[in-house]
TORTOR-838527 format. One record per residue: residue number from 1; x negated, y negated, z negated of N, C-alpha, C in turn. Coordinates in steps of 0.001 Angstrom, whole numbers. Each point is the difference from the previous one (the first is absolute). Example, Ala and Ser with C-alpha at 12.3 -4.5 7.8 and 13.67 -1.06 7.14 Angstrom:
<site 1 <-13190 5690 -7800> <890 -1190 0> <-900 -1200 0>>
<site 2 <350 -1050 720> <-820 -1190 -60> <770 -1090 -730>>
***
This chain:
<site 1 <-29153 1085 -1252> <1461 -87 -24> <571 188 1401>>
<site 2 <-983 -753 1052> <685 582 1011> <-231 1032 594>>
<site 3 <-651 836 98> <-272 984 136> <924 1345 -895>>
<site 4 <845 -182 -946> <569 661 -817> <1154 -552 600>>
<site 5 <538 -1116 950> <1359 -223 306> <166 926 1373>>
<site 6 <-2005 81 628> <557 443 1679> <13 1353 -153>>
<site 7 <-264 799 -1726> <72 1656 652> <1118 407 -907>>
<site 8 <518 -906 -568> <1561 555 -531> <1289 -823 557>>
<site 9 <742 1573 123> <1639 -549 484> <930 -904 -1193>>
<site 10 <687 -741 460> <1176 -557 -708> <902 651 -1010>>
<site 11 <-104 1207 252> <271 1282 -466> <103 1456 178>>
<site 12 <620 663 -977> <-689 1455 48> <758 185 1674>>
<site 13 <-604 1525 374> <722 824 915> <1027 566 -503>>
<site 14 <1083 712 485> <690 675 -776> <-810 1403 -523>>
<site 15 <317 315 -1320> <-639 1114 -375> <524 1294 1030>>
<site 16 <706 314 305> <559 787 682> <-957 127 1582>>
<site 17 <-166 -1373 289> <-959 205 1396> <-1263 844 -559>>
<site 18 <-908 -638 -1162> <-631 1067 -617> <79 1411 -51>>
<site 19 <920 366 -731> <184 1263 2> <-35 700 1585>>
<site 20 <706 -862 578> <257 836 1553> <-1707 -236 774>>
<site 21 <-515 -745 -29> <-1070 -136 60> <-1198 1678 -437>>
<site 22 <-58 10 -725> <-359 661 -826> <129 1209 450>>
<site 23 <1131 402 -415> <798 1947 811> <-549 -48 1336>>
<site 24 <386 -994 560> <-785 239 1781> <-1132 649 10>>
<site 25 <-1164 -1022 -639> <-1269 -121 -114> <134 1175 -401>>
<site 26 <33 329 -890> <-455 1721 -756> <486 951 919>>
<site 27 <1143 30 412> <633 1171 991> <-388 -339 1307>>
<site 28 <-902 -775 249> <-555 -370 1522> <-1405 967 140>>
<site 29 <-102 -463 -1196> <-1432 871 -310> <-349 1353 39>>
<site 30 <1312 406 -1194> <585 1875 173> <-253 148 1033>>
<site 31 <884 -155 471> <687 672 1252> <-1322 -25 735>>
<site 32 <-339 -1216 511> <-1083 -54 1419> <-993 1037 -500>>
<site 33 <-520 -53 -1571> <-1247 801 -57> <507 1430 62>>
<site 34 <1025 680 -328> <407 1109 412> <-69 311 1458>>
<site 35 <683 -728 793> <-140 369 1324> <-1033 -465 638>>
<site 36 <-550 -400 -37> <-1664 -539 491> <-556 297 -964>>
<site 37 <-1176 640 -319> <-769 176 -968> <-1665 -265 1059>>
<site 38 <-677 -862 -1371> <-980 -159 725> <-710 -1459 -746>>
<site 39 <-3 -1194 844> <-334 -1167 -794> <1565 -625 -861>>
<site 40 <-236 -572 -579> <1333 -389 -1157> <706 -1044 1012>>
<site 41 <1416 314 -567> <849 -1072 805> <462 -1002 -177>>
<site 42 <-1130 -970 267> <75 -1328 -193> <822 -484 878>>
<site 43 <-180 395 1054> <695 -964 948> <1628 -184 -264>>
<site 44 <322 1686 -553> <1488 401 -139> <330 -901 -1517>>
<site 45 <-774 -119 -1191> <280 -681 -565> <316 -1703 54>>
<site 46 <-874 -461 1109> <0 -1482 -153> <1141 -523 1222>>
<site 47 <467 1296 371> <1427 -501 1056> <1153 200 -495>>
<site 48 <-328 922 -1174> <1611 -328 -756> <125 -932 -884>>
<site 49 <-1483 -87 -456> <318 -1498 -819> <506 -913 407>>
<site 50 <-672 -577 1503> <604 -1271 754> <948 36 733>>
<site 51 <756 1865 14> <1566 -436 573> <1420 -306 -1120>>
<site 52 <-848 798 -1009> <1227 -630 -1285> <164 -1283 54>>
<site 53 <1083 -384 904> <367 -2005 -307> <715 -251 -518>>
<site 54 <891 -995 -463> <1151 -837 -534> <1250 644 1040>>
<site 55 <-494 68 1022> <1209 615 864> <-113 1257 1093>>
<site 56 <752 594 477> <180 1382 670> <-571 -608 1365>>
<site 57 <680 -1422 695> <-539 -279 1063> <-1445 -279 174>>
<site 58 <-554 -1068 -1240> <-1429 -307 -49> <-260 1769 -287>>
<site 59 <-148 852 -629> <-643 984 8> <-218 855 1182>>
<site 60 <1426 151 679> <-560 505 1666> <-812 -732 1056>>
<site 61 <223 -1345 -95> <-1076 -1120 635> <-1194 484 -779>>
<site 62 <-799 76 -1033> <-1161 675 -602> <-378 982 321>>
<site 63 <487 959 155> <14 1539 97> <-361 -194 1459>>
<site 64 <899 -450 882> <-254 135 1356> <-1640 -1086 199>>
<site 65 <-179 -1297 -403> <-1060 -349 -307> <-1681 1161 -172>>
<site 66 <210 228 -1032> <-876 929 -586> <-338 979 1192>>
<site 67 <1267 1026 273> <-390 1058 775> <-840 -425 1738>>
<site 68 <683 -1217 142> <-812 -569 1622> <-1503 -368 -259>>
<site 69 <-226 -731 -1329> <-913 -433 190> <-1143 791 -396>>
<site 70 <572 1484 -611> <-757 813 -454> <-564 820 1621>>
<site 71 <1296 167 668> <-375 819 1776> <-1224 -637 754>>
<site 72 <631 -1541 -389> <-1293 -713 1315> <-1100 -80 -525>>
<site 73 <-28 -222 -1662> <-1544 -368 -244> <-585 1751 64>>
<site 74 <594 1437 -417> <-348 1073 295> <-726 42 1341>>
<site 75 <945 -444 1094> <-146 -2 941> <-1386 -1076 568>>
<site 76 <-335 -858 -46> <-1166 -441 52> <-1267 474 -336>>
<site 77 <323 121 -1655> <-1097 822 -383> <-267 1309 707>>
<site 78 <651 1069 748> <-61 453 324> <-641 355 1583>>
<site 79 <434 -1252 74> <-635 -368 2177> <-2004 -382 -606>>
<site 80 <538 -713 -796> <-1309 -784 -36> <-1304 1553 -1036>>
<site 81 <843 697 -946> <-1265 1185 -793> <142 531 1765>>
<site 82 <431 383 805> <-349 709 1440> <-1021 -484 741>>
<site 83 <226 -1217 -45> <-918 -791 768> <-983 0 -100>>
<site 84 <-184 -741 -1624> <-1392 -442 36> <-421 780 -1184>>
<site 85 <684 667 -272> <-668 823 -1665> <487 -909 -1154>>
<site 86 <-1251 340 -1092> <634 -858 -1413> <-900 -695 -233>>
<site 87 <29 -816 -1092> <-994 -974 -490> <805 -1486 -676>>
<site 88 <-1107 -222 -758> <1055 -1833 -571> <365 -826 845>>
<site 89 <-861 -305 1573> <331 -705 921> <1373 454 572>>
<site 90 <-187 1263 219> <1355 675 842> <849 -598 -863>>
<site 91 <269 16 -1444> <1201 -122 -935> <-58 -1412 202>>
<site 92 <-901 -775 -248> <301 -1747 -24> <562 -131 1800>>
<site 93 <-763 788 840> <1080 -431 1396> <1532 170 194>>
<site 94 <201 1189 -584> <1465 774 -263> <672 -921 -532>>
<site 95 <-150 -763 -1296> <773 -1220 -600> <375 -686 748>>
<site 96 <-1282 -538 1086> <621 -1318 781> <647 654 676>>
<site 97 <173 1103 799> <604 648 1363> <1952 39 -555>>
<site 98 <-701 806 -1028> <1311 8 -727> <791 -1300 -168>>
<site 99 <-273 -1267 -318> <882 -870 -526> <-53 -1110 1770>>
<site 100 <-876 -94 829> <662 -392 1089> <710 711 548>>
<site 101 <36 1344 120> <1280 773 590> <1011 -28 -559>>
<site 102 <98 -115 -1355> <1368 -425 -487> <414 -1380 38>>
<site 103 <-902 -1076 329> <418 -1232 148> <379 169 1333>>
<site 104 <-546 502 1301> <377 -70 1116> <1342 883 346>>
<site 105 <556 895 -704> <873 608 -475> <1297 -475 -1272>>
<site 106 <-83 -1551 115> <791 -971 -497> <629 858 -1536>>
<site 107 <-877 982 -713> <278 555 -1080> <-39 -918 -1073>>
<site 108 <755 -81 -1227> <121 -279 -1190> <-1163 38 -568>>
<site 109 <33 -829 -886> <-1578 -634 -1189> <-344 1919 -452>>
<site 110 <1303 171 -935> <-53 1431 -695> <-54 1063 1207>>
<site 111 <371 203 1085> <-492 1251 1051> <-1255 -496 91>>
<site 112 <-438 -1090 295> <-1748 -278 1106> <-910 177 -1272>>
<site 113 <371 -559 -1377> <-740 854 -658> <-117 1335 -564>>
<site 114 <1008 849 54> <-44 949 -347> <-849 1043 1502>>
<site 115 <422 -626 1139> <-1000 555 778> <-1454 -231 102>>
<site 116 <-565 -1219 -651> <-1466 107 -662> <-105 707 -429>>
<site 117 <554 733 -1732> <-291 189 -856> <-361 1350 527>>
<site 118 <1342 934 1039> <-400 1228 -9> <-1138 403 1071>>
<site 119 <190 -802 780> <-1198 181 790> <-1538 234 -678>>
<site 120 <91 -1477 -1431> <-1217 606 -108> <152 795 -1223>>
<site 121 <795 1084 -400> <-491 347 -1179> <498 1437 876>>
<site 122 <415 -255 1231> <-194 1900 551> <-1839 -56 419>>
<site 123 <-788 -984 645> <-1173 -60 345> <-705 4 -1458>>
<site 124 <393 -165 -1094> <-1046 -33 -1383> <106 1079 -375>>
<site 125 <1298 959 -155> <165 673 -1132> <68 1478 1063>>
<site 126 <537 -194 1544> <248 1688 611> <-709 331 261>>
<site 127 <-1182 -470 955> <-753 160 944> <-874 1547 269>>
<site 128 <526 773 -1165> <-584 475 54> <302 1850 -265>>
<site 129 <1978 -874 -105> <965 1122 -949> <592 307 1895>>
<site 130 <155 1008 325> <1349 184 1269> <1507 -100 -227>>
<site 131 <206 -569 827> <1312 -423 -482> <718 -492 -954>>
<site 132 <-536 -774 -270> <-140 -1158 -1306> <375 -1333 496>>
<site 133 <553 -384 1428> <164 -1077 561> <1304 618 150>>
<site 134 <733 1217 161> <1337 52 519> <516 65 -1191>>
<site 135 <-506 683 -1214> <253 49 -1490> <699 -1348 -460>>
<site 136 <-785 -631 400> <367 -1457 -776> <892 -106 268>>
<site 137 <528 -107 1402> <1149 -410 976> <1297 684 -1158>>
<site 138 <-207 889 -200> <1222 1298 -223> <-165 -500 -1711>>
<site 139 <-742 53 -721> <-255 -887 -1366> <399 -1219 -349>>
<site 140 <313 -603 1127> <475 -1572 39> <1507 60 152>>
<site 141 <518 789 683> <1269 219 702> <819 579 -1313>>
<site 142 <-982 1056 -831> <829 545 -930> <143 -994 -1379>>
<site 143 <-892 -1081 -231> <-202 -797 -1066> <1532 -817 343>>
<site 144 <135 -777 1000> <504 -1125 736> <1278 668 -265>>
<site 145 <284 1686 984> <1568 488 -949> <360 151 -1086>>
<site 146 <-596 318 -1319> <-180 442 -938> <730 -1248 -513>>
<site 147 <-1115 -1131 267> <236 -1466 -531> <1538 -556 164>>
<site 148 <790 226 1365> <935 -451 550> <1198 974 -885>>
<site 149 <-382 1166 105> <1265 877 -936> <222 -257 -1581>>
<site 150 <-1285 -52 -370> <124 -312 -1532> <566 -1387 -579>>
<site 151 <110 -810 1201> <705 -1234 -116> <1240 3 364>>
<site 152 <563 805 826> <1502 163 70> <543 936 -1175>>
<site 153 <-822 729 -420> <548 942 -1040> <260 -275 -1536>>
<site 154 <-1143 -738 -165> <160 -847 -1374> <786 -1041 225>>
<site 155 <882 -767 11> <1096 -686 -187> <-568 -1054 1192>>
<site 156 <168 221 1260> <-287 -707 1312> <346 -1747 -601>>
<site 157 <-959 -919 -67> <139 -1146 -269> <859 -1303 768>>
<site 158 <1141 -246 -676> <750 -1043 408> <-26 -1353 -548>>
<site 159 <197 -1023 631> <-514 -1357 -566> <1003 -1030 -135>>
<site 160 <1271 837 64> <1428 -874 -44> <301 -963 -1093>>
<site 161 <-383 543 -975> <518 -199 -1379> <-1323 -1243 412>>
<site 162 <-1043 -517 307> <-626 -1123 -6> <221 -547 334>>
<site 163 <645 95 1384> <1087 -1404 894> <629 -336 -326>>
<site 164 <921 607 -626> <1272 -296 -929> <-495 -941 -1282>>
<site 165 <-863 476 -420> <-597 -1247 -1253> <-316 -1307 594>>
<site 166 <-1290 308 1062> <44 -1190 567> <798 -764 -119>>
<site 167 <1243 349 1418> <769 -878 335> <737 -221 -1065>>
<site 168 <354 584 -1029> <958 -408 -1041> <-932 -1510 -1123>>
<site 169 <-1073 486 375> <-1278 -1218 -818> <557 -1489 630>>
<site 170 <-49 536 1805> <62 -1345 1047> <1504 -1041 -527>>
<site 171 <898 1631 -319> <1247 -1058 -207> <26 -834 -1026>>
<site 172 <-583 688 -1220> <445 -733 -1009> <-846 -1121 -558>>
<site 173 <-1329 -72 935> <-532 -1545 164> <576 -581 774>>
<site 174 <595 531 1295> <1035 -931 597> <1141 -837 -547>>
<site 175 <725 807 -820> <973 -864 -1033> <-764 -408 -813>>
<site 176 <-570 154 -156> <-900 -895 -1453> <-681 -1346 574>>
<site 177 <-33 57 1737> <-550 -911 570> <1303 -1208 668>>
<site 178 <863 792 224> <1232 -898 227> <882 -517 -1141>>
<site 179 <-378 444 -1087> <365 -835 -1212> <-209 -1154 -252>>
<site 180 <-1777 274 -430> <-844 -1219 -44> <225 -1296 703>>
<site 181 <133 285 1461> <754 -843 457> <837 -858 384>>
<site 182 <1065 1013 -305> <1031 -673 -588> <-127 -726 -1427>>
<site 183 <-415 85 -887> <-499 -667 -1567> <-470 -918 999>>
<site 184 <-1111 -343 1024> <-1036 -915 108> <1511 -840 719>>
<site 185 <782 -90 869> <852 -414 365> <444 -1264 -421>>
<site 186 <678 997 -1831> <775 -710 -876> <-781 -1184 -721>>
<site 187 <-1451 8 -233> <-925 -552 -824> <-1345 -1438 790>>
<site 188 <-217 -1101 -874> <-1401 -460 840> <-504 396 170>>
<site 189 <-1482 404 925> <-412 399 148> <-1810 -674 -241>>
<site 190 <-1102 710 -186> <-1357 -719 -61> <-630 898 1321>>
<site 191 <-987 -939 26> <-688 686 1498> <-903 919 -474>>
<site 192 <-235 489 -1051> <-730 1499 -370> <1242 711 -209>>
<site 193 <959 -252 -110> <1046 1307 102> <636 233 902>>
<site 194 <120 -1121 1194> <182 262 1444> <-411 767 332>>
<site 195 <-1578 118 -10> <-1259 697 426> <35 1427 -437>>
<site 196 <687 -171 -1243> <-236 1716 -647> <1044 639 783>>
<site 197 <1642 -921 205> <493 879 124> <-52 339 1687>>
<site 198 <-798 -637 936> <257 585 1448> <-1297 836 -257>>
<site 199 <-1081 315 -1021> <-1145 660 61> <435 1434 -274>>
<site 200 <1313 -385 -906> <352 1738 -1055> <992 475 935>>
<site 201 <901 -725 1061> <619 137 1152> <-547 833 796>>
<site 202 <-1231 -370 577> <-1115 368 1032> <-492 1256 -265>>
<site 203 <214 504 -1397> <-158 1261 -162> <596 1080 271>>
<site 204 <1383 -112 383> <755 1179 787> <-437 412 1012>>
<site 205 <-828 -946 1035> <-890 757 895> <-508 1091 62>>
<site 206 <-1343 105 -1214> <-558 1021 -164> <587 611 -594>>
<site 207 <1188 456 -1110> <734 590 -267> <625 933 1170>>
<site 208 <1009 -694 733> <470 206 1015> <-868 858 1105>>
<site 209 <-1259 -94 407> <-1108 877 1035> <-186 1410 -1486>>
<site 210 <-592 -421 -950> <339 1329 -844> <676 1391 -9>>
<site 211 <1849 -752 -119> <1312 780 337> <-452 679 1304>>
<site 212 <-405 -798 961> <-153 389 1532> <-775 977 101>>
<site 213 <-1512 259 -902> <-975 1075 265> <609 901 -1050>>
<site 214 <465 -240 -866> <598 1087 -653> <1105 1134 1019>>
<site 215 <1105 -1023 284> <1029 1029 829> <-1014 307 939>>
<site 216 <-1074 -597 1103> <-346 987 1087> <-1230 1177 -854>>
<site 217 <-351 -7 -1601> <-274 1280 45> <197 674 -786>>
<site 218 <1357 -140 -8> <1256 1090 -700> <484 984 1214>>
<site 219 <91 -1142 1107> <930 744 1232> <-1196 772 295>>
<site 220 <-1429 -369 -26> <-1282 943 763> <358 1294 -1012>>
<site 221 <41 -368 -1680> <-265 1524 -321> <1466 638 -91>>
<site 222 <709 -295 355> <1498 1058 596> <-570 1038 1782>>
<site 223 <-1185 -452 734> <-156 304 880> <-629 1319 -202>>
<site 224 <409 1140 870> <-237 1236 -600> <181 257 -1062>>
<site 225 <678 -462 -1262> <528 250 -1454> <1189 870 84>>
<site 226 <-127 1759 -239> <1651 606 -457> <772 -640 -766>>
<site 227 <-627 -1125 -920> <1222 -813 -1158> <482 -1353 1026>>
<site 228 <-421 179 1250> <555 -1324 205> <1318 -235 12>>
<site 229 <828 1208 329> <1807 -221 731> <339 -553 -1621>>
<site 230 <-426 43 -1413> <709 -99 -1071> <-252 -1482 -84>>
<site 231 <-1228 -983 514> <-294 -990 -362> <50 -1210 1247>>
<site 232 <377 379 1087> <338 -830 1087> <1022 -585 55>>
<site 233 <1008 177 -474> <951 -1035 -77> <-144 -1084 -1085>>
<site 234 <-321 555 -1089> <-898 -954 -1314> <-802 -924 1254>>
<site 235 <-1267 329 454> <-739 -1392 520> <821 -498 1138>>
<site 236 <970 1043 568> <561 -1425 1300> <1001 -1354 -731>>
<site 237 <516 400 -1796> <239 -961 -259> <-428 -620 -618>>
<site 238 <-1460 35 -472> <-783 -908 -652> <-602 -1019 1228>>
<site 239 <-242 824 1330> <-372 -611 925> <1027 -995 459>>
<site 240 <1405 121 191> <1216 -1115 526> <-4 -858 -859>>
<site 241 <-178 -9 -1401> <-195 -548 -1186> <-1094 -1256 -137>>
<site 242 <-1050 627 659> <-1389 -1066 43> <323 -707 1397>>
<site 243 <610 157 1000> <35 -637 949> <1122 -1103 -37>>
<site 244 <1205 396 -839> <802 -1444 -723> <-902 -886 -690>>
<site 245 <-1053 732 -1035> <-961 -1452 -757> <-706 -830 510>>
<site 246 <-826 756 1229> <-710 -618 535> <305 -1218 1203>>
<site 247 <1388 21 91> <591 -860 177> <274 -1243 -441>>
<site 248 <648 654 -1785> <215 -1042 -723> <-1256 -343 -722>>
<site 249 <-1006 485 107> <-1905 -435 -76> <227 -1302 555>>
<site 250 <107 -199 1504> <-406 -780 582> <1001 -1289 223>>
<site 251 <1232 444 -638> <421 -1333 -134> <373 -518 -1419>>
<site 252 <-544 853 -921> <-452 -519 -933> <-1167 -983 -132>>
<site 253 <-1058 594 547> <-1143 -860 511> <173 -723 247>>
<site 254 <643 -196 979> <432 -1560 1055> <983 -674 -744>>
<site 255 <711 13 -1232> <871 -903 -329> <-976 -803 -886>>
<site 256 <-690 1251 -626> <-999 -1322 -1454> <-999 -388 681>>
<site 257 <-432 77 1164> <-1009 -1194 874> <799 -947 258>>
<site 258 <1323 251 573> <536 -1723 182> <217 -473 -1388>>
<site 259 <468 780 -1065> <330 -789 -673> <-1388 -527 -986>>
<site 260 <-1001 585 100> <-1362 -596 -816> <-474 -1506 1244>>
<site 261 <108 107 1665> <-76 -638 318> <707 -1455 103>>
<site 262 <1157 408 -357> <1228 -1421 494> <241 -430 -1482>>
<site 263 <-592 249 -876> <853 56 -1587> <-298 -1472 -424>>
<site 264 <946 -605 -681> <29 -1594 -373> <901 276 -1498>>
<site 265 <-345 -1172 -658> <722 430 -1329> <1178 -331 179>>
<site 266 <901 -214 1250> <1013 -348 -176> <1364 1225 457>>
<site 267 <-1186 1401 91> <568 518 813> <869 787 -1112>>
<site 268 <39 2 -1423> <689 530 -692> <1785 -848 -114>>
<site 269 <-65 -759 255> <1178 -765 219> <784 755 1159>>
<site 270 <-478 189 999> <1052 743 1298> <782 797 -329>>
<site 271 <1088 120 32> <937 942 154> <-95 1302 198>>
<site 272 <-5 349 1156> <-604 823 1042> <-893 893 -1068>>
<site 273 <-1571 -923 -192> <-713 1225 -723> <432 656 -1050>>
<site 274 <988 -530 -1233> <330 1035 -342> <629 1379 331>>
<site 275 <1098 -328 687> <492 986 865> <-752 1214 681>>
<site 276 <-1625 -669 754> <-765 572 266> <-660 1209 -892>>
<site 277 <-575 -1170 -849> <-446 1161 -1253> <762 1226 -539>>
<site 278 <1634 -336 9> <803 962 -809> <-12 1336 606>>
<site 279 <344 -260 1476> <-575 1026 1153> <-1336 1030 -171>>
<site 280 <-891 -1037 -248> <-1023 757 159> <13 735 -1236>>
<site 281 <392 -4 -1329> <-39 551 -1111> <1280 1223 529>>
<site 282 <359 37 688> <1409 608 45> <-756 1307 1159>>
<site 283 <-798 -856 812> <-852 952 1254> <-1451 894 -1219>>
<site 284 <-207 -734 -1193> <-1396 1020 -630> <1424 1084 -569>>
<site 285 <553 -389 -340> <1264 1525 -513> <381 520 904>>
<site 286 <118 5 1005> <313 1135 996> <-1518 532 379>>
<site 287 <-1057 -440 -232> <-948 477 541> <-459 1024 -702>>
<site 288 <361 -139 -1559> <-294 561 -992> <1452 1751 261>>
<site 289 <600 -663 559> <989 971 -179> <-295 896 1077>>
<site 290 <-361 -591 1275> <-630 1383 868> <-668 563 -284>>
<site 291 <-1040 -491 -1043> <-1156 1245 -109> <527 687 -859>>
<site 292 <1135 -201 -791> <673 943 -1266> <819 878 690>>
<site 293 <283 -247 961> <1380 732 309> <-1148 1101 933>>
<site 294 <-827 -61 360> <-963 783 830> <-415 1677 -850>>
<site 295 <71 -644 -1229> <-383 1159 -851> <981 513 -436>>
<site 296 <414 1784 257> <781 575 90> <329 428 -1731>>
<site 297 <1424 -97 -236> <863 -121 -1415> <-608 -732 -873>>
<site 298 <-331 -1194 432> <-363 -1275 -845> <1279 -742 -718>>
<site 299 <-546 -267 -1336> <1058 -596 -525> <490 -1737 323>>
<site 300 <1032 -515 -151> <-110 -1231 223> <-1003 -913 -510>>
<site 301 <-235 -1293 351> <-1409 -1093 -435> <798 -443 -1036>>
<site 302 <-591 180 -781> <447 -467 -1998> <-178 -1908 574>>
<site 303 <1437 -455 -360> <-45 -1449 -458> <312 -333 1978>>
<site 304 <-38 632 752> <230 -336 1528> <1311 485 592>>
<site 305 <1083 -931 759> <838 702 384> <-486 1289 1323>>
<site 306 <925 755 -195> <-785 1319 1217> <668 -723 1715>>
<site 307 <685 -612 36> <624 -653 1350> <-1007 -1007 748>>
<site 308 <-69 -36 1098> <-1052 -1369 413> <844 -1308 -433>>
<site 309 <-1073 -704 77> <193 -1349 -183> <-338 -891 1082>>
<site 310 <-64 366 1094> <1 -657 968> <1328 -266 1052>>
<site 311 <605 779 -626> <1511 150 1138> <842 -1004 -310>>
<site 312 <-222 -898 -1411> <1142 -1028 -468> <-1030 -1243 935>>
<site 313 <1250 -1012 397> <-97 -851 828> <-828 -1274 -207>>
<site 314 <-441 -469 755> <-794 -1029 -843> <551 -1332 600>>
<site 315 <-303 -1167 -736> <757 -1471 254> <-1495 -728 213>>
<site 316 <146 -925 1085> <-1748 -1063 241> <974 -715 178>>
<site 317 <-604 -1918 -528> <222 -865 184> <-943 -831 1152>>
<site 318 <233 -1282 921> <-487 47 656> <-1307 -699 -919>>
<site 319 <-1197 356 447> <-1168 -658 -429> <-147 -1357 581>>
<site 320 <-1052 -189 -1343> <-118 -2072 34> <-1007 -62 1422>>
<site 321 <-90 -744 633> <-613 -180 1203> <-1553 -134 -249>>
<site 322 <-742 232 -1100> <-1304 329 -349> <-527 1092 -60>>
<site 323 <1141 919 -356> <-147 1149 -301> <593 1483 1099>>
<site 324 <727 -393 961> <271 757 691> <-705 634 733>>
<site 325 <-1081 -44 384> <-1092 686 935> <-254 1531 -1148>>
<site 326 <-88 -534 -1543> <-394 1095 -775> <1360 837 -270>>
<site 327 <771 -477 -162> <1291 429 -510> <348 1263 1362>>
<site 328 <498 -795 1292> <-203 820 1007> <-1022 1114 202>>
<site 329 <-1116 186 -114> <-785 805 -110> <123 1471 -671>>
<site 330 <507 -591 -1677> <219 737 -812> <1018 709 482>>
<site 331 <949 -469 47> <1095 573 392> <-70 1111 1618>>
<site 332 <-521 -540 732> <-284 948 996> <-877 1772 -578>>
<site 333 <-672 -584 -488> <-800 1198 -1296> <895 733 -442>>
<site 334 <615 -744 -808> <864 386 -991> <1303 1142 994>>
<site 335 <473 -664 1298> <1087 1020 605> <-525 1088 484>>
<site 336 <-1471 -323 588> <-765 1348 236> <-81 1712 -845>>
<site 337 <-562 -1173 -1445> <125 1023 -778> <1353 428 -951>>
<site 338 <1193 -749 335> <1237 802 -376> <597 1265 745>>
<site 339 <-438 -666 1648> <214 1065 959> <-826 1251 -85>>
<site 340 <-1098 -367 -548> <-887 1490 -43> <588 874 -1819>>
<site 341 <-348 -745 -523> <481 675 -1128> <1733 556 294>>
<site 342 <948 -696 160> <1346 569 -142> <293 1100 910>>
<site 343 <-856 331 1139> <85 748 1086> <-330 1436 -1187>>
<site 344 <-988 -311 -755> <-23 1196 -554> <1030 611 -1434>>
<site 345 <95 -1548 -596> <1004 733 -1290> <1126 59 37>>
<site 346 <332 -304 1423> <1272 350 178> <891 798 -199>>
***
């Protein structure tokens, strides 16, 4: 079982990377064996495979990858068949030569091995062909372009539309999380539901870092993307968008720790907390309403007014002298996140 969890993904690839996958590979192959004719073009095939990425930028980082580490390990193999001739020793020395020069050459995991690899498979497989060490070079170069074009050409991959889910996921556990709270407010409370609710709280965190790797690799695959000018203003406001939540993340957080910490059964009597609570039910509807209003000719929220609910005024009584350390607290929270939210639905 575990072994069936560590060699499968969470889910599929997109079929589409497939396909693009695929056309490379085959037209890496064409092509190189047409213009090089001679041993088959492996090399040209297995560099367009690994430059087809998820994105235009990771694919030129690959491509450029591939082609260096294809020069130096050529290039080794090449000092060293001069030197000393051929043989299995020569090839097992070439490996090591190869991967401390790329370690001493502060190269990447994927360059220092790919300069093993060619080093030794120009000492296994040329040794014996002329010019079969510069071949590769020019076989590698054409796989690696091949790979990089067929990925801009087939519908260059953008990852907007995932950030945007994300963060739209983040919000609407966010209101779903400042609700609760507010309910826990109004109600006694037991110390396993204290517990649940700063545990189910604590989860916007990782939610929240999610949104975060999502937008930074939406913005990576707009980099070198011709579709980017249509989809950059889309992520700069999904991005202004996640940087209001993550705000109100954290003082969401911080209100249901004081209040799981300071909580007494008497605290449903205060004044104040209701008031509190009404707010915060009033702050999950506007939260709900930024992420609606984000999506372009959306209809209004069925059963929600479309106006914020944070702009009507709120009334606190002064708190009982037991309770003011929490009450204060909240409330400091609480203006934080009116100021962040109203700044935007304004």
């Amino acid at each position: 079982m575990r072994m069936t969890v560590s060699l499968r993904a969470a889910r599929r690839a997109p079929l589409l990377q497939v396909i693009k996958s695929a056309v490379a590979t085959v037209a890496a192959w064409l092509l190189a064996g047409w213009l090089l004719p001679g041993p088959l073009p492996v090399f040209a095939a297995i560099a367009a495979l690994l430059v087809v990425q998820p994105s235009l930028n990771q694919s030129f980082a690959k491509a450029v990858e591939r082609t260096v580490g294809v020069i130096v390990g050529v290039a080794v193999a090449g000092v060293l068949g001069l030197a000393l001739g051929n043989g299995t020793w020569i090839i097992i020395v070439s490996i090591l030569i190869a991967l401390v020069l790329a370690w001493a050459l502060k190269m990447t995991t994927g360059t220092a091995n790919q300069v093993a690899i060619s080093a030794m498979l120009v000492l296994a497989l040329g040794t014996g062909t002329p010019g079969y060490a510069f071949d590769r070079i020019v076989e590698t170069m054409i796989g690696a372009a091949i790979g990089f074009v067929v990925n801009i050409v087939i519908v260059p991959p953008v990852a907007v539309a995932a950030a945007h889910r994300s963060v739209d996921r983040l919000g609407a556990e966010l209101a779903d999380t400042l609700e609760r709270l507010a309910a826990a407010l109004g109600r006694p409370q037991t110390g396993a539901a204290l517990t649940e609710l700063i545990v189910t709280a604590r989860l916007l965190r990782p939610m929240r870092e999610s949104a975060e790797r999502a937008i930074a690799d939406a913005a990576e695959s707009l980099t070198l993307n011709p579709r980017a000018g249509r989809h950059r203003a889309e992520l700069d406001e999904v991005r202004r968008l996640l940087e209001r939540f993550a705000t109100v993340v954290t003082q969401t957080i911080g209100m249901t720790r004081a209040f799981c910490d300071r909580y007494d059964d008497t605290l449903g009597h205060e004044p104040s907390v209701a008031a509190i609570a009404e707010q915060l039910r009033r702050a999950a509807h506007d939260v709900r309403l930024l992420v609606h209003r984000l999506e372009d000719g959306a209809d209004p929220v069925p059963d929600e007014p479309d106006e914020p609910a944070l702009t009507r005024p709120l009334s606190v009584a002064a708190p009982r002298s037991g309770h003011w350390v929490l009450v204060g607290s909240l409330l400091v929270d609480l203006h934080r996140i009116h100021d962040t939210l109203t700044d935007e639905v304004s």
